[in-house]
N, CA, C and O atoms as a GROMACS GRO file, in nm:
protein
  444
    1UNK      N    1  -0.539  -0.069   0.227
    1UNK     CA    2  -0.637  -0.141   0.148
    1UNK      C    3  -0.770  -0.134   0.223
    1UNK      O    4  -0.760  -0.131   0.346
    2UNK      N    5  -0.906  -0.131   0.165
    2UNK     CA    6  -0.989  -0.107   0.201
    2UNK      C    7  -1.112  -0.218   0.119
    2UNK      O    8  -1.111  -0.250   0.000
    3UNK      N    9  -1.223  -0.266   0.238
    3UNK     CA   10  -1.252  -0.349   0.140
    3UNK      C   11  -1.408  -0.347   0.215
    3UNK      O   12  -1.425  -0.350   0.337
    4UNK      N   13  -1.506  -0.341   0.122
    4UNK     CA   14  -1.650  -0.352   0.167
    4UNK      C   15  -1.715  -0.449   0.105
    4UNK      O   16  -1.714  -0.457  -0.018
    5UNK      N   17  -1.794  -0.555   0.200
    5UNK     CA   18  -1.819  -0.702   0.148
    5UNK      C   19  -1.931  -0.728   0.204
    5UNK      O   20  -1.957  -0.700   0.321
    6UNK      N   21  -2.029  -0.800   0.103
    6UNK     CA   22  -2.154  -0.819   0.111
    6UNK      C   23  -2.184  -0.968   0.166
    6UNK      O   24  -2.241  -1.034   0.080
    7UNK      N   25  -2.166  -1.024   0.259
    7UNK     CA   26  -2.169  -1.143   0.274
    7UNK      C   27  -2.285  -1.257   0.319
    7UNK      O   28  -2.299  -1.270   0.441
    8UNK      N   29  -2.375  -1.347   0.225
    8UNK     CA   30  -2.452  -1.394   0.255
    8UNK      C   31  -2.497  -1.511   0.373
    8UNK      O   32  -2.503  -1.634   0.365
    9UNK      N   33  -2.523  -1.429   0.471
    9UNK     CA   34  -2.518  -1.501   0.605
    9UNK      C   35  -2.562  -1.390   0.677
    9UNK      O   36  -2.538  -1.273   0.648
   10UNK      N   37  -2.641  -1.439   0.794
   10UNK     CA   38  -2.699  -1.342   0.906
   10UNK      C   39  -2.605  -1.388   1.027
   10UNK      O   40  -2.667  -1.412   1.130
   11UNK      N   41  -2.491  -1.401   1.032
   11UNK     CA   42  -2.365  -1.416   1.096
   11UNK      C   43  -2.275  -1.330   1.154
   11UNK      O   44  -2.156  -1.337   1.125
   12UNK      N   45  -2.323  -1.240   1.244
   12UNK     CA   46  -2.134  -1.189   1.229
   12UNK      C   47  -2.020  -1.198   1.205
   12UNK      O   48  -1.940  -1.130   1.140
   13UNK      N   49  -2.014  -1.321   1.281
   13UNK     CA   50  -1.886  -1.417   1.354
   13UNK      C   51  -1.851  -1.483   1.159
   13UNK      O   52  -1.740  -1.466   1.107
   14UNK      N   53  -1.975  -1.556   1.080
   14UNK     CA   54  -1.953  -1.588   0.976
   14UNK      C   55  -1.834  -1.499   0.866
   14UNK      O   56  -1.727  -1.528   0.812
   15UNK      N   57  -1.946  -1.346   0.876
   15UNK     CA   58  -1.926  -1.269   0.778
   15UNK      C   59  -1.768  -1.220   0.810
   15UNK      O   60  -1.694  -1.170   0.726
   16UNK      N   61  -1.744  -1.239   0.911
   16UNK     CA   62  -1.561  -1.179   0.974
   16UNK      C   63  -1.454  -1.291   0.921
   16UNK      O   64  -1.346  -1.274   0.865
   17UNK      N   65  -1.533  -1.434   0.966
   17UNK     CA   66  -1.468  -1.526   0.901
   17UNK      C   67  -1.404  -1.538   0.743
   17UNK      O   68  -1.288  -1.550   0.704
   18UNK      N   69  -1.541  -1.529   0.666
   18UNK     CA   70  -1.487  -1.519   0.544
   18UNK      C   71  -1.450  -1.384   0.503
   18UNK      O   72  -1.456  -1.398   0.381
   19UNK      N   73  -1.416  -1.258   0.523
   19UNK     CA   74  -1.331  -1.127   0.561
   19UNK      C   75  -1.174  -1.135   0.562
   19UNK      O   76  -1.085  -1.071   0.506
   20UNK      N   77  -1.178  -1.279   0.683
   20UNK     CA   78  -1.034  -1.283   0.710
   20UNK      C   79  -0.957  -1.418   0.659
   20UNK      O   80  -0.844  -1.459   0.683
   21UNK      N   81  -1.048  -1.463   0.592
   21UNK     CA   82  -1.007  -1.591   0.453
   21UNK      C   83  -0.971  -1.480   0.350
   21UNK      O   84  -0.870  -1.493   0.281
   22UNK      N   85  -1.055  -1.366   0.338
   22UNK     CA   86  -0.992  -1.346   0.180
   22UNK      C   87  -0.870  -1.249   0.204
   22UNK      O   88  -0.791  -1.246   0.110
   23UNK      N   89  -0.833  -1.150   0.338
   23UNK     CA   90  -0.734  -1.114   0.356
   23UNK      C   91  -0.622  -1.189   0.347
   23UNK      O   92  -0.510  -1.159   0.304
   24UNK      N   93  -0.685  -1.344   0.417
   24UNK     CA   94  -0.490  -1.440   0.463
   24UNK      C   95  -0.512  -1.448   0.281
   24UNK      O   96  -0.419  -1.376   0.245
   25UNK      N   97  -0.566  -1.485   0.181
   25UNK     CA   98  -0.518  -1.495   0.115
   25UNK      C   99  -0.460  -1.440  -0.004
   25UNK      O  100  -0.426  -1.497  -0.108
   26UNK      N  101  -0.453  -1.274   0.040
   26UNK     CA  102  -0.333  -1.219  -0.040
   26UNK      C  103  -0.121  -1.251  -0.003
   26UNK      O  104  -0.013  -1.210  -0.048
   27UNK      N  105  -0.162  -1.329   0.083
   27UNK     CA  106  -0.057  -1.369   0.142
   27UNK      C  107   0.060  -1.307   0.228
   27UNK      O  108   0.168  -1.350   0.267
   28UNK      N  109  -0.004  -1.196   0.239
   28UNK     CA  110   0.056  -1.071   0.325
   28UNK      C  111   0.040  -1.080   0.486
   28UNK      O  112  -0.042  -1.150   0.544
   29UNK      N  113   0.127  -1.005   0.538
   29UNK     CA  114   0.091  -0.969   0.716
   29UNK      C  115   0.015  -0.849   0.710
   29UNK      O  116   0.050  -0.748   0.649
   30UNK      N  117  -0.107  -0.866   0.787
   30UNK     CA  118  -0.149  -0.769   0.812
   30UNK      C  119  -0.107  -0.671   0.951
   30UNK      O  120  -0.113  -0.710   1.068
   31UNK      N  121  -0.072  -0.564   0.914
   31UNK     CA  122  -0.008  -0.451   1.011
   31UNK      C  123  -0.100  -0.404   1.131
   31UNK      O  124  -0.077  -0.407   1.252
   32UNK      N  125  -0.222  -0.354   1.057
   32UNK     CA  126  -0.313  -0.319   1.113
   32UNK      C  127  -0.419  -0.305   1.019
   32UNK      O  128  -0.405  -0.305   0.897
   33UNK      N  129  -0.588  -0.286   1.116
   33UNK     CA  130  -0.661  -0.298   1.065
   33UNK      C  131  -0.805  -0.215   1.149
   33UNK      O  132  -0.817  -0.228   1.271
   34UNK      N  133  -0.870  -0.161   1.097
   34UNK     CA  134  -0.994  -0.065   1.140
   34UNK      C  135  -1.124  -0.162   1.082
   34UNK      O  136  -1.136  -0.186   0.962
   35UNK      N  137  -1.212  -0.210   1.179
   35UNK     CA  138  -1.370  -0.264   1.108
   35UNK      C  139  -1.434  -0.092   1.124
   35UNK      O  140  -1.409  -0.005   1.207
   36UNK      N  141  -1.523  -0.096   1.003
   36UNK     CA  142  -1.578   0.044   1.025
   36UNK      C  143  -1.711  -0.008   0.988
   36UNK      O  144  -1.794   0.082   0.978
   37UNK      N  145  -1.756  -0.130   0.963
   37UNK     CA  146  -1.893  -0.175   1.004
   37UNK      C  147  -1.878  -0.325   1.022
   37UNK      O  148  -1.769  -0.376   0.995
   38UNK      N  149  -1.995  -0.410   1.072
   38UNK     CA  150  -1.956  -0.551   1.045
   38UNK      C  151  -2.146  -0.537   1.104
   38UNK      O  152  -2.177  -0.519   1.222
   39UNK      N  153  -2.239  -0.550   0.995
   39UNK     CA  154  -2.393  -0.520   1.083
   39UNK      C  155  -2.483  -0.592   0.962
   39UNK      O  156  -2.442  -0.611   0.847
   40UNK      N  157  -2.599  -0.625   1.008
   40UNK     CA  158  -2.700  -0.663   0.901
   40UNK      C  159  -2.740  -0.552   0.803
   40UNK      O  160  -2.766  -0.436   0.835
   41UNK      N  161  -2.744  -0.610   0.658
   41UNK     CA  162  -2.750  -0.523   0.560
   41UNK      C  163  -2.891  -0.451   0.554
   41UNK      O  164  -2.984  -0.522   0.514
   42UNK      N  165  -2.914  -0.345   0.581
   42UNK     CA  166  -3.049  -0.295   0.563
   42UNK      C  167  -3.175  -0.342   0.453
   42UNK      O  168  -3.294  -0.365   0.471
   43UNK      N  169  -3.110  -0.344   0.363
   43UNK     CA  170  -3.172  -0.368   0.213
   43UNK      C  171  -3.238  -0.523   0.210
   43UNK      O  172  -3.349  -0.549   0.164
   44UNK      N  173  -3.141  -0.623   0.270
   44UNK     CA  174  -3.188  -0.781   0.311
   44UNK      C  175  -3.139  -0.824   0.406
   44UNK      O  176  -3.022  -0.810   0.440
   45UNK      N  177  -3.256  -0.904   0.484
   45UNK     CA  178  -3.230  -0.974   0.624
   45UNK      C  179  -3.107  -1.080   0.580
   45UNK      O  180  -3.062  -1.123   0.686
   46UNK      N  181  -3.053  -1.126   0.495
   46UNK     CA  182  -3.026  -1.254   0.494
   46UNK      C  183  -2.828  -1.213   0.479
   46UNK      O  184  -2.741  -1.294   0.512
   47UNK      N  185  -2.797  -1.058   0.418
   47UNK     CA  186  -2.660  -0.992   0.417
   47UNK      C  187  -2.596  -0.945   0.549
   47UNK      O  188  -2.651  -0.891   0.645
   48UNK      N  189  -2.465  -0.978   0.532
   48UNK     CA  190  -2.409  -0.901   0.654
   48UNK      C  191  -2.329  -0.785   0.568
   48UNK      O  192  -2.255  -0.807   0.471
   49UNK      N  193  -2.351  -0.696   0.608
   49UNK     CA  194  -2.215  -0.570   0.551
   49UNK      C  195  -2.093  -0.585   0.629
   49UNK      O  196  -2.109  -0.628   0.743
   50UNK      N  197  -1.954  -0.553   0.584
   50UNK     CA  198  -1.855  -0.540   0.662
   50UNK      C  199  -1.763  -0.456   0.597
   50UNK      O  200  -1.731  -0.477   0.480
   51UNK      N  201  -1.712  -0.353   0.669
   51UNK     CA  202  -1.612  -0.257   0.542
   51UNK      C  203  -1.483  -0.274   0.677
   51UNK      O  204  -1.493  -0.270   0.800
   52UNK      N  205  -1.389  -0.288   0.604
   52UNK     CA  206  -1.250  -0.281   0.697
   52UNK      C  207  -1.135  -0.242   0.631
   52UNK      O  208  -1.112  -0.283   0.517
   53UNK      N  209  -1.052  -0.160   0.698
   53UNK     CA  210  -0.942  -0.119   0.642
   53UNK      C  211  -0.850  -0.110   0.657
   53UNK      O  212  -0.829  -0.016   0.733
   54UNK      N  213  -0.710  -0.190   0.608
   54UNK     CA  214  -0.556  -0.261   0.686
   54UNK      C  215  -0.512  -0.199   0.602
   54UNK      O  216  -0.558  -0.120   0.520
   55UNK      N  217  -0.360  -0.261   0.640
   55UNK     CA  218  -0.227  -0.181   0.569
   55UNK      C  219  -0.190  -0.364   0.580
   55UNK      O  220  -0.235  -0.444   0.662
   56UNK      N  221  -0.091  -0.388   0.463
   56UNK     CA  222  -0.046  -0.547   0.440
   56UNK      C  223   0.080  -0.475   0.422
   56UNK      O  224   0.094  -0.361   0.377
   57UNK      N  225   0.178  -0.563   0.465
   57UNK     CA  226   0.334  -0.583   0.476
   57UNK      C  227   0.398  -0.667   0.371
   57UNK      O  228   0.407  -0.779   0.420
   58UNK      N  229   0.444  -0.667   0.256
   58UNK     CA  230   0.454  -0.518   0.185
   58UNK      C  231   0.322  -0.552   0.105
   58UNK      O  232   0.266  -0.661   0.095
   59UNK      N  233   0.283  -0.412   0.043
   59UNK     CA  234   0.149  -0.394  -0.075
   59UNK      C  235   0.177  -0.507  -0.153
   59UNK      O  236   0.276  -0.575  -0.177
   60UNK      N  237   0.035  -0.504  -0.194
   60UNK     CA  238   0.066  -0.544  -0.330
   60UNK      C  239   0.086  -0.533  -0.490
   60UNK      O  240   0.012  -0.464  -0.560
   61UNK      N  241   0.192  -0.607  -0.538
   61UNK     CA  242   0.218  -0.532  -0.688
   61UNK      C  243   0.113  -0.543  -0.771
   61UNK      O  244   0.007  -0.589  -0.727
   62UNK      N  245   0.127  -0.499  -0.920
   62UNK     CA  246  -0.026  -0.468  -0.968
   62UNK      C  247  -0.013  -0.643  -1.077
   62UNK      O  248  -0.105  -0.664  -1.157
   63UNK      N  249   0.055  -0.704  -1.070
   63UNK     CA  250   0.043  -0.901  -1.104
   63UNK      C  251  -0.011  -0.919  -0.992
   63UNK      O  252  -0.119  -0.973  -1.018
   64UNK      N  253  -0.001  -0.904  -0.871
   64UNK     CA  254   0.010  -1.005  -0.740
   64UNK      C  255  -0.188  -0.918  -0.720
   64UNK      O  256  -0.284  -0.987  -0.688
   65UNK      N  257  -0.196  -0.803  -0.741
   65UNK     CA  258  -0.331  -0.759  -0.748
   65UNK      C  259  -0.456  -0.828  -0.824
   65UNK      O  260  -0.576  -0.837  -0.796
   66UNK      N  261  -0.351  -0.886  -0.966
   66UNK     CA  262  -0.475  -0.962  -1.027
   66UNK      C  263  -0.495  -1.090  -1.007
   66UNK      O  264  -0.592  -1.142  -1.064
   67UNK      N  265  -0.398  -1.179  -0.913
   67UNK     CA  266  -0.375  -1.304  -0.924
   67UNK      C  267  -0.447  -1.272  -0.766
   67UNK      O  268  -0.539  -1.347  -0.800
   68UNK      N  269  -0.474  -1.243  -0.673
   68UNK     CA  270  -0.575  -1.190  -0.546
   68UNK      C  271  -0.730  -1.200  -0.598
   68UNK      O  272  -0.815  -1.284  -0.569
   69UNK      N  273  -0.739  -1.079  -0.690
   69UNK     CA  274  -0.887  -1.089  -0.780
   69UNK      C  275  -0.971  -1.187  -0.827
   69UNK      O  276  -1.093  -1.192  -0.813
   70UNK      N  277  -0.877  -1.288  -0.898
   70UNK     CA  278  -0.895  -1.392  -0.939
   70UNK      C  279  -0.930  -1.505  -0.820
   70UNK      O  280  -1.011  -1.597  -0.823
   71UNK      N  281  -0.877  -1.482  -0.761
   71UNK     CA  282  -0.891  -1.568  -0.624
   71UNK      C  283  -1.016  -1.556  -0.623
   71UNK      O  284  -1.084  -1.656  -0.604
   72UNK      N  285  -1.066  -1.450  -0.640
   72UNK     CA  286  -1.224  -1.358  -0.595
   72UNK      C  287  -1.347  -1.389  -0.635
   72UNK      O  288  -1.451  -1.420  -0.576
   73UNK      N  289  -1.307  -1.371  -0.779
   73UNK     CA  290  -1.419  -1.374  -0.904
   73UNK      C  291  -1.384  -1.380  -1.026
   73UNK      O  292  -1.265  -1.405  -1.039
   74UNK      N  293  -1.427  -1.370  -1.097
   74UNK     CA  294  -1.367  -1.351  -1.254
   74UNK      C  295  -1.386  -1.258  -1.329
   74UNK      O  296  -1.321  -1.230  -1.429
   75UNK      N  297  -1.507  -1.184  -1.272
   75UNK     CA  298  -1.562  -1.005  -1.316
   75UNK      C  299  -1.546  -0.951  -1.244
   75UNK      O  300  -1.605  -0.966  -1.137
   76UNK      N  301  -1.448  -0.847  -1.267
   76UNK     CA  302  -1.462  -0.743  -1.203
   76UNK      C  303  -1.437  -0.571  -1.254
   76UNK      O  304  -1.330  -0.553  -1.311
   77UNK      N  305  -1.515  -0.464  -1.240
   77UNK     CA  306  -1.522  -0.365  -1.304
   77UNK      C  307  -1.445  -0.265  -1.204
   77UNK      O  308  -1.448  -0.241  -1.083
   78UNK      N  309  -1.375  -0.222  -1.317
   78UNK     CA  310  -1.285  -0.106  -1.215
   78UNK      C  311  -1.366   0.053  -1.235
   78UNK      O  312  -1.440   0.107  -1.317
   79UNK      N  313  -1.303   0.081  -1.116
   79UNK     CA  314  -1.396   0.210  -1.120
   79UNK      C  315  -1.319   0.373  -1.123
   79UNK      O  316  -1.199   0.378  -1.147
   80UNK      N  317  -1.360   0.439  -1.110
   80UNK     CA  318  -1.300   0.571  -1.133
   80UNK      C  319  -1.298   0.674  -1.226
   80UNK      O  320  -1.309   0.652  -1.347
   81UNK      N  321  -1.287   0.768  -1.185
   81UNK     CA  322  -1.335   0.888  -1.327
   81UNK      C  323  -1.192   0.965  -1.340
   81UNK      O  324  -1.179   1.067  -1.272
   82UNK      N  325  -1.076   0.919  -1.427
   82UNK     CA  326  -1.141   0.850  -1.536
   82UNK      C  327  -1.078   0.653  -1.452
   82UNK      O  328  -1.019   0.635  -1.346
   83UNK      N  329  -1.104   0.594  -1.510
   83UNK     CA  330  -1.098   0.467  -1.473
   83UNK      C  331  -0.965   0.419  -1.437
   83UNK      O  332  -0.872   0.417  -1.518
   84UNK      N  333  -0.955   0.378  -1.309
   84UNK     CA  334  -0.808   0.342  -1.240
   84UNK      C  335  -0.839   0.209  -1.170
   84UNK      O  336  -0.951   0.169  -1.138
   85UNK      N  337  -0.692   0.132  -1.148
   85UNK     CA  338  -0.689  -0.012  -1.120
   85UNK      C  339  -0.680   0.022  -0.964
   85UNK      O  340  -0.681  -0.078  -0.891
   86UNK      N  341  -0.673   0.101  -0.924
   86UNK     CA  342  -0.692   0.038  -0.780
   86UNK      C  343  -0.856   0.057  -0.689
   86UNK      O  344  -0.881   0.061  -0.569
   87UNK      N  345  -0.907   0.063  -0.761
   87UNK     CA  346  -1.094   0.002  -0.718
   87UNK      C  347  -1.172  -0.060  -0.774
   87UNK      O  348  -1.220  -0.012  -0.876
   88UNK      N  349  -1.208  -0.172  -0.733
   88UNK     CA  350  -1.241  -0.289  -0.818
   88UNK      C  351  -1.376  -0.320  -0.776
   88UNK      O  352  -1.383  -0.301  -0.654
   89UNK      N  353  -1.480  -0.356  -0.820
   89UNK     CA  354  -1.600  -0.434  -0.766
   89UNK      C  355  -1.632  -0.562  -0.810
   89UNK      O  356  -1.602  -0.577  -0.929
   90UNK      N  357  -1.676  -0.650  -0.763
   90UNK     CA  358  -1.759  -0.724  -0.802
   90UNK      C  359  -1.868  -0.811  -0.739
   90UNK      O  360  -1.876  -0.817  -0.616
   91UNK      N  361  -1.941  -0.868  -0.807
   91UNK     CA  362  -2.079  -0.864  -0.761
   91UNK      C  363  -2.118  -1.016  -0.842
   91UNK      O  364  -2.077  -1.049  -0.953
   92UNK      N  365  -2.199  -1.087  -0.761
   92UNK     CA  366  -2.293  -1.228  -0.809
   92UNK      C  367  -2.346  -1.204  -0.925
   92UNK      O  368  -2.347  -1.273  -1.026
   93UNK      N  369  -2.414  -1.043  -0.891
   93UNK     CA  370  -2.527  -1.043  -1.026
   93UNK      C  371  -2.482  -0.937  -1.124
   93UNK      O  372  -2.548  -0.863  -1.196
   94UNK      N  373  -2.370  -0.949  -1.110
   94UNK     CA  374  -2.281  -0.865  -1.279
   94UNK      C  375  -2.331  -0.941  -1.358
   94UNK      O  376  -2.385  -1.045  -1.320
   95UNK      N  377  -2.323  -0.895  -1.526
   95UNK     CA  378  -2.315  -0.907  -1.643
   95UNK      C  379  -2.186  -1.015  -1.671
   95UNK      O  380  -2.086  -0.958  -1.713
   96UNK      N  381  -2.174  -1.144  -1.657
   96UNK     CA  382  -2.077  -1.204  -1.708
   96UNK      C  383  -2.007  -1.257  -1.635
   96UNK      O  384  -1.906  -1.319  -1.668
   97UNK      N  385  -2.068  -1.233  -1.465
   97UNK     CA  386  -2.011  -1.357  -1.400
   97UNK      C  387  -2.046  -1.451  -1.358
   97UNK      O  388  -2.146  -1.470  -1.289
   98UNK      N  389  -1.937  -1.551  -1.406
   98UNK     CA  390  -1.966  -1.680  -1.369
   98UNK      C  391  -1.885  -1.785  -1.288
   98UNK      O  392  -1.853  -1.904  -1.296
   99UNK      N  393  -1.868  -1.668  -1.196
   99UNK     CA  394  -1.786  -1.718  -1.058
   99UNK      C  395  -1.732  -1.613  -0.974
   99UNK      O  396  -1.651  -1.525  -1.005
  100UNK      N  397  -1.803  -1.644  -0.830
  100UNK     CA  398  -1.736  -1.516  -0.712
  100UNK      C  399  -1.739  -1.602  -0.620
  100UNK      O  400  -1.799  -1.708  -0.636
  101UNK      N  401  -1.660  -1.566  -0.482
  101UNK     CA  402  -1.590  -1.716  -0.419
  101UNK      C  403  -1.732  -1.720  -0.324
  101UNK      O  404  -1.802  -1.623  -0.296
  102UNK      N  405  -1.750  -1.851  -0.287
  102UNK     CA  406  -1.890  -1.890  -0.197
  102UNK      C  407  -1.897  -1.772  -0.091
  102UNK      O  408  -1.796  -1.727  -0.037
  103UNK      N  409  -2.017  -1.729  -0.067
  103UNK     CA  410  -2.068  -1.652   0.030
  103UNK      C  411  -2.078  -1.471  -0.024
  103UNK      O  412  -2.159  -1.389   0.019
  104UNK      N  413  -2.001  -1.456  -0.099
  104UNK     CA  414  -1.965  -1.345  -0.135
  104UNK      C  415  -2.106  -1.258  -0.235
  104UNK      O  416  -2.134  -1.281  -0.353
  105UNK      N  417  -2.154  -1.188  -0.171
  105UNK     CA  418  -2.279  -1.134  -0.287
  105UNK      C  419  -2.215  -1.029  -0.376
  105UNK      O  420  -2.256  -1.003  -0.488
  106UNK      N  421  -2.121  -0.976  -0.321
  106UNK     CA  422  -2.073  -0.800  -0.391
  106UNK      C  423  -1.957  -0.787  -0.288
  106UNK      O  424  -1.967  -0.838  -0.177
  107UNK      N  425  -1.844  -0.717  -0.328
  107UNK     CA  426  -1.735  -0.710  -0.262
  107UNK      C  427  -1.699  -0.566  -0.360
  107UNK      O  428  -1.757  -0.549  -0.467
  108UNK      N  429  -1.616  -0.487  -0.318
  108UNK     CA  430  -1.583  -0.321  -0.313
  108UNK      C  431  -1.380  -0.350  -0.249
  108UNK      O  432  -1.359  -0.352  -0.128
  109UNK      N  433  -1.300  -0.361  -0.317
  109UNK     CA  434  -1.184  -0.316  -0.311
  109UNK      C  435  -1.085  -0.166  -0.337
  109UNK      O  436  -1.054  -0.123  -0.448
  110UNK      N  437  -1.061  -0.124  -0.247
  110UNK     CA  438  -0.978   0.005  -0.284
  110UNK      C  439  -0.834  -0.062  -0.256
  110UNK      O  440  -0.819  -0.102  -0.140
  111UNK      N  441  -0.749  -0.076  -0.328
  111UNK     CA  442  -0.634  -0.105  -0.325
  111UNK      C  443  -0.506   0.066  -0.244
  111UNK      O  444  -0.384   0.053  -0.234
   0.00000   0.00000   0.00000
């Protein structure tokens, strides 16, 4: 699983925090895990970027995928050509949402 998250805070320590709130709460062990950034967002002083990428003990099924999501936000657009459920985005300033969990500006899931 792979996950790139926009998190509003000039924090590191913050932006890892809420990273590893939304991992514990797929309810899985995490096996292992790679940060492949955790830095201030270029675009605004006020974002942290963080992309990281684990393996959870066992995956998750594609119910237990949307009941995670939901945890998340309530919009979210899947992506892919042609369009597949295991990459998901979502974002504050989508079209139609009206709820993504505190701190969260844009979040990027590859299942």
């Amino acid at each position: 699983m792979y996950i790139s998250l926009y998190v509003q805070t000039r924090q590191p320590d913050e932006a890892r925090a809420l990273l590893m709130e939304i991992i514990s709460s797929t309810g899985r062990d995490v096996t292992t895990y790679t940060y492949e950034k955790n830095e201030h967002y270029w675009k605004n002083e006020g974002l942290m970027h963080i992309e990281v990428e684990f393996l959870l003990t066992p995956s998750l099924s594609k119910d237990e995928r949307k009941c995670f999501l939901a945890k998340l936000s309530d919009k979210w657009i899947y992506l892919g050509n042609p369009v597949r459920e295991d990459e998901v985005l979502a974002s504050l300033t989508a079209e139609g949402c009206n709820y993504i969990k505190t701190g969260i500006e844009m979040i990027n899931i590859i299942f």
